[in-house]
C-alpha distance (Angstrom), angle and dihedral (degrees) to the residues before:
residue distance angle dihedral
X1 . . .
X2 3.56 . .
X3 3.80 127.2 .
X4 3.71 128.1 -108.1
X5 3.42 122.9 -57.5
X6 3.97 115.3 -155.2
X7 3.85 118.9 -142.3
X8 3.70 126.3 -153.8
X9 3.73 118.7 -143.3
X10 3.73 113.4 -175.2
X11 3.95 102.3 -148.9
X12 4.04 130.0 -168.1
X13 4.25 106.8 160.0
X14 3.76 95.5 -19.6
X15 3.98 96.1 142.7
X16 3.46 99.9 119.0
X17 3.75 95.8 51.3
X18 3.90 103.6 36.9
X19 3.57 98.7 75.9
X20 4.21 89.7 67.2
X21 2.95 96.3 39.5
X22 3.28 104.1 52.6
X23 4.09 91.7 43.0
X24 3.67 81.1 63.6
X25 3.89 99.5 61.6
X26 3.91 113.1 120.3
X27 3.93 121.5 -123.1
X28 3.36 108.7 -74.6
X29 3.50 109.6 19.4
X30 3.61 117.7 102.9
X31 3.75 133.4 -151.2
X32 3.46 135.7 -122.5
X33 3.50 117.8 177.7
X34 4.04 111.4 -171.0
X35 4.15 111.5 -155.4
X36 3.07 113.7 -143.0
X37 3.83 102.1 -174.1
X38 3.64 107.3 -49.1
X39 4.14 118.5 174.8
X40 4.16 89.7 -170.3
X41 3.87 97.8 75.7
X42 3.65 92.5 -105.3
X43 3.65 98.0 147.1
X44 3.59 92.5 54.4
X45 3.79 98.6 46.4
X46 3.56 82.1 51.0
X47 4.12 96.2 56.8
X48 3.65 79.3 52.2
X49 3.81 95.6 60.0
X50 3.44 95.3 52.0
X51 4.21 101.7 -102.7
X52 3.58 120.8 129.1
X53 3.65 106.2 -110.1
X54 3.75 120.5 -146.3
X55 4.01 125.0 -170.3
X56 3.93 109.2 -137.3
X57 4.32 102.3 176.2
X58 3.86 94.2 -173.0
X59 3.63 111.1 98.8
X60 3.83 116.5 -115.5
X61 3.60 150.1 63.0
X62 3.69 97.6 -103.6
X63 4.00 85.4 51.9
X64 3.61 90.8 55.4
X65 4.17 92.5 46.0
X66 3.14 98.0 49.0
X67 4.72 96.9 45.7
X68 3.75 78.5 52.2
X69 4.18 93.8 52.1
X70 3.92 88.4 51.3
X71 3.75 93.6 40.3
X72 4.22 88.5 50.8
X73 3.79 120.6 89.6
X74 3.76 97.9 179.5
X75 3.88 118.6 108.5
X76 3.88 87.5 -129.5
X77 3.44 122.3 42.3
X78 4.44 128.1 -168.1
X79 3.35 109.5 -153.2
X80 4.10 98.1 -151.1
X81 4.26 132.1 -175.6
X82 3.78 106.4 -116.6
X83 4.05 89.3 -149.7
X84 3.76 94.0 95.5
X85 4.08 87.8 -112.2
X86 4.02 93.8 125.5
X87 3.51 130.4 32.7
X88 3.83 124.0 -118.6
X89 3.81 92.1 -140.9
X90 3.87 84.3 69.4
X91 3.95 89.0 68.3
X92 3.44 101.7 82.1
X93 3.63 93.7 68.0
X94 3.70 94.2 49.1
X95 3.86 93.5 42.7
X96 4.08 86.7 47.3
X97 3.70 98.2 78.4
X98 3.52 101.1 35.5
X99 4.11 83.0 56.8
X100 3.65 92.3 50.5
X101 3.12 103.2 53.6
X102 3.84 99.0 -114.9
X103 4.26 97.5 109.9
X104 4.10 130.3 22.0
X105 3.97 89.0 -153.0
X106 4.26 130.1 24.8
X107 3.72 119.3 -164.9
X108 3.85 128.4 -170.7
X109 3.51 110.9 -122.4
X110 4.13 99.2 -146.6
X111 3.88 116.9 -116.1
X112 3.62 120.7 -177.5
X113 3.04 115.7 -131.6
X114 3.99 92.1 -154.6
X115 3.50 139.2 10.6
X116 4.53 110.7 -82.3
X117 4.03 90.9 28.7
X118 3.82 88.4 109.9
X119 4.02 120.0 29.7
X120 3.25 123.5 -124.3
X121 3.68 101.1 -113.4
X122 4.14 88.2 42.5
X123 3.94 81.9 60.0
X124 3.76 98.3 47.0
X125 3.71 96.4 45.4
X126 3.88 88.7 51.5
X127 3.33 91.8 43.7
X128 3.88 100.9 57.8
X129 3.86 88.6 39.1
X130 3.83 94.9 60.4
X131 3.89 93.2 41.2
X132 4.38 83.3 62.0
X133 3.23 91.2 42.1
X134 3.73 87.1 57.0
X135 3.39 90.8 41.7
X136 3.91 79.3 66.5
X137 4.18 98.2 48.8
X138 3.90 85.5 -94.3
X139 4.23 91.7 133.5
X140 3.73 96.1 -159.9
X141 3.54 130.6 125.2
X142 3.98 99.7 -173.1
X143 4.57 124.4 40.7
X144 3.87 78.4 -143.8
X145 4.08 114.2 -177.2
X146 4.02 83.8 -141.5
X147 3.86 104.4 88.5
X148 4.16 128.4 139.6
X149 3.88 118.9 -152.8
X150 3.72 141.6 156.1
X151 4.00 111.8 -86.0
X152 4.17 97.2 -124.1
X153 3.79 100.5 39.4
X154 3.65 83.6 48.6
X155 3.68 94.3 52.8
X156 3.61 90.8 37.6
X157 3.80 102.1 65.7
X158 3.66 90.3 67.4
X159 3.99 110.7 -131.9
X160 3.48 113.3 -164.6
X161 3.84 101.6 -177.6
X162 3.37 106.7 102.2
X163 4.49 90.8 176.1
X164 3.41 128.5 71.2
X165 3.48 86.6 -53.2
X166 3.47 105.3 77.7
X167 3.85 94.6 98.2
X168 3.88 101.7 57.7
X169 3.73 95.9 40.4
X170 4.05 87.6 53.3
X171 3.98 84.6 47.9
X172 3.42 97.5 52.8
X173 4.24 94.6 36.3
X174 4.49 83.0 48.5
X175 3.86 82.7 52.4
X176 3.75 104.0 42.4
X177 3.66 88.8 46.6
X178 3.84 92.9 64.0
X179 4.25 94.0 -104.6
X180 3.88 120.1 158.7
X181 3.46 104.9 -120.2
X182 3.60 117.3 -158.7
X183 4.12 120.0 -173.5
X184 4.26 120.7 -153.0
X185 3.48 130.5 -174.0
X186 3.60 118.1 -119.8
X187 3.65 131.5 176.2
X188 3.79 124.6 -92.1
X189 3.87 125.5 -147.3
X190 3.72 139.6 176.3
X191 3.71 116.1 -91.1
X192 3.39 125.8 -91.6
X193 3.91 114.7 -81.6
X194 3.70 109.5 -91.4
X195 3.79 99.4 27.2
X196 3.79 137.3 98.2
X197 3.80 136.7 -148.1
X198 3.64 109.9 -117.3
X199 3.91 84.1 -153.8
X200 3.96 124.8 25.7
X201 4.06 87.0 23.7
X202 3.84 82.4 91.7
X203 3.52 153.0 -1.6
X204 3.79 97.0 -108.7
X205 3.81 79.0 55.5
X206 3.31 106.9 46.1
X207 4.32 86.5 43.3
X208 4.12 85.7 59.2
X209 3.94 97.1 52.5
X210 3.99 79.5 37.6
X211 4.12 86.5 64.7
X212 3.42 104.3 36.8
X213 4.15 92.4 49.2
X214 3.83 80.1 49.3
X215 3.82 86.1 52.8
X216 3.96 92.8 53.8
X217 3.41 94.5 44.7
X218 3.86 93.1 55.8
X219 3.56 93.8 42.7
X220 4.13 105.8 35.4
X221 3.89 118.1 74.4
């Protein structure tokens, strides 16, 4: 039986999609949801689910990652959306190899479960990202927010980015750092009802990740 296994779920207006997804946690992993300035009550209806809520005021999803890293205990950490888009019961099988000894870092590799889940211009952005990052020995296909790691390496490669960026500069520090990366598929569904993506739910979105992966890229070697 292994021991707990804390999961980080970055949160900003997530109410209506935190009670499922929560419900769906396995035994023995614990969540930590990490508001970063929701107006919906989320943090509260989170208490009430059992996760431990942490306040992160700093704008930005690297903000929120990195509050729940130092707020984690666990030797592996998940790092998990909190829109109801993946299921927790997939976690296992990314935490599984990181356990074993067989990967330092598992990524979801995102598919839809039907046609619309992920826009168009989400999917193209991603897309040309992960073919650079290849480009760079990075072998990914997907910059999935779905991702399982031990706690001190994590904290240990130093990410800065605390934007949308905060995923492709830990990809390409994990990879210049000599880590076995090891890529999964896991499913991808639409949001929870009454939430929005911050990213692929529109092009202005999807153009501000866009910019600040381009940022990481230009600065991170």
């Amino acid at each position: 039986m292994r021991t707990q296994i804390d999961v980080v779920l970055p949160c900003l207006d997530e109410a209506a999609a935190l009670p499922g997804v929560l419900a769906a946690f396995p035994p023995g992993y614990r969540a930590i949801v990490v508001d970063n300035g929701s107006r919906d009550g989320s943090p509260e209806v989170a208490a009430r689910h059992g996760a431990l809520v942490v306040r992160e005021p700093r704008r930005g999803y690297g903000a929120a990652v990195h509050t729940g890293l130092e707020a984690a205990d666990a030797e592996l950490v998940a790092v998990l959306d909190a829109d109801g888009s993946f299921d927790p019961a997939e976690l296992p099988a990314l935490v599984a190899p990181v356990a074993d000894g067989d990967a330092d870092l598992t990524v979801g590799r995102r598919r839809p479960v039907r046609a619309g889940v992920w826009p168009w211009h989400a999917r193209a952005g991603t897309a040309l990202v992960a073919a650079l990052l290849r480009h760079r020995g990075v072998p990914l296909w997907d910059l999935s927010p779905i991702r399982v790691a031990r706690r001190a390496a994590l904290l240990d490669l130093g990410v800065t980015d605390r934007a949308f960026g905060y995923p492709l500069e830990l990809l390409i520090r994990a990879a210049a750092a000599g880590w076995r990366i090891r890529e999964l598929d896991v499913r991808y569904a639409p949001r929870a009802a009454g939430t929005r993506s911050k990213v692929s739910g529109s092009v202005r979105g999807t153009l501000r990740a866009t910019r600040d992966f381009a940022g990481v890229l230009r600065s991170v070697r």
